[in-house]
C-alpha positions in Angstrom: -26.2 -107.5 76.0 -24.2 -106.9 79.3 -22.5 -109.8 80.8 -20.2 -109.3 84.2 -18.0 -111.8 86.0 -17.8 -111.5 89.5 -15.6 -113.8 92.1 -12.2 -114.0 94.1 -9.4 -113.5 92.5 -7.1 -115.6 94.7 -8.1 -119.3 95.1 -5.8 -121.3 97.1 -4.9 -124.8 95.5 -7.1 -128.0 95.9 -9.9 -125.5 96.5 -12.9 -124.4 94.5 -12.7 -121.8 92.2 -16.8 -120.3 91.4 -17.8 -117.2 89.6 -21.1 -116.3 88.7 -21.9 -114.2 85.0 -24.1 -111.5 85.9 -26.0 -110.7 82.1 -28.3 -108.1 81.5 -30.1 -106.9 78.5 -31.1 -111.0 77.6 -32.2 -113.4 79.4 -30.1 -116.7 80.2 -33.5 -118.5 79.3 -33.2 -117.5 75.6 -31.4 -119.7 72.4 -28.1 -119.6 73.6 -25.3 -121.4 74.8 -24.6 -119.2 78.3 -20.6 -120.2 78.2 -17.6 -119.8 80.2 -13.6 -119.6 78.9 -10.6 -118.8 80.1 -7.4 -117.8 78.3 -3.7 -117.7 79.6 -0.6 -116.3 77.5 0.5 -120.2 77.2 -2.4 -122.4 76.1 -5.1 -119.4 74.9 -8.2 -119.7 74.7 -9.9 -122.7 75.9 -13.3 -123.7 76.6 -14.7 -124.4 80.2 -18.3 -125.2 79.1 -21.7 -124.0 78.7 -25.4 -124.0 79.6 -28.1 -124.2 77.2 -31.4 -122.4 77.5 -33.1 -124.5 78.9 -30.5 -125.9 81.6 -28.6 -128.6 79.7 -25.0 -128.8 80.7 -21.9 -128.9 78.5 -18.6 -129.4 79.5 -15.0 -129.1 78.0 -14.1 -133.6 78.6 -10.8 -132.5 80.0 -12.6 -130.3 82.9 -15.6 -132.2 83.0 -14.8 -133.9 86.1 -14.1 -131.1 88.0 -15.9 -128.1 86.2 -19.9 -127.2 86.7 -22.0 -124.8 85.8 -25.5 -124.3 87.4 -27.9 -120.9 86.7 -30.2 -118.9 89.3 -32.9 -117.5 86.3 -34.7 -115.4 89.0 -31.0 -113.3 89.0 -30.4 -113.4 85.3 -27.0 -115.3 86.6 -24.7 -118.4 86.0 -21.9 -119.9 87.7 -19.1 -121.7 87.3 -17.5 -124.1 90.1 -14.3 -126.1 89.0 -13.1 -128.0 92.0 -9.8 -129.3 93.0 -7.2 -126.0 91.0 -4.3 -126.2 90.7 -1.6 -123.3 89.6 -2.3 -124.3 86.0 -6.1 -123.8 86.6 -5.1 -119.3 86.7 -5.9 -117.7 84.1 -8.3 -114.9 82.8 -11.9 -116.3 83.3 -14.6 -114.9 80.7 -18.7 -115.5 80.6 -20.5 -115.2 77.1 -23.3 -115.7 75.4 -22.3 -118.0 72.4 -24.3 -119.5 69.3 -22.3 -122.7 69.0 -20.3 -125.1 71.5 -17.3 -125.4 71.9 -16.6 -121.6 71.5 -13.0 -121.5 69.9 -13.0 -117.4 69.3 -14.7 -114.5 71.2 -15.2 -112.9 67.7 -18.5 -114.0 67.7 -21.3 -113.1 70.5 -21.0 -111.3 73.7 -18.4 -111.7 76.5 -17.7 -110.2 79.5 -14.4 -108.1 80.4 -12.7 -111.1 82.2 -11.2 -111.8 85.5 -8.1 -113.0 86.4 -8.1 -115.6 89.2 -4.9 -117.1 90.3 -4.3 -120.0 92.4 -1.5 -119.8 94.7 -1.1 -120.2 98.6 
């Protein structure tokens, strides 16, 4: 199982950050949670949120207002949009597959490489 995120890397504040998981070798319609976490040097790892197999959402409660992820299944792909960032929103951005929600370590399952986005002017 390949998973790949893909997006901009500079999001300016107030705006919307999206990346979309590109997975091969699975499909996003399988028993998993299809998740999304991001780590910074300060807080670590922490959960964004996560769609189910067969399109149930689930989201971190501090992010839920802001955060949502959607899937295309005829591309194998799901995204994340969290609206509104702020500076404190940067941080290295990771796609998974996970067996269990929230994900608290990247021990377990697959995960992409990561991507830093940053939100600055």
């Amino acid at each position: 199982v390949q998973l790949q995120e893909s997006g901009p890397g500079l999001v300016q504040p107030s705006q919307t950050l999206s990346l979309t998981c590109t997975v091969s070798g699975a499909s996003i319609t399988t028993d998993y949670y299809w998740s999304w976490i991001r780590q910074t040097p300060g807080k670590g790892l922490e959960w964004v949120g996560a769609i189910g197999y067969v399109g149930s959402v689930y989201y971190n409660p501090s992010l839920k207002r802001r955060a949502s992820i959607s899937r295309d299944t005829s591309k194998n792909q799901f995204t994340l949009h969290l609206t509104s960032v702020t500076p404190e929103d940067t941080a290295v951005y990771y796609c998974g597959r996970a067996t269990q929600r929230p994900v608290t370590t990247t021990s377990r399952g697959y995960w992409g490489k990561g991507t830093l986005v940053t939100v600055s002017l």
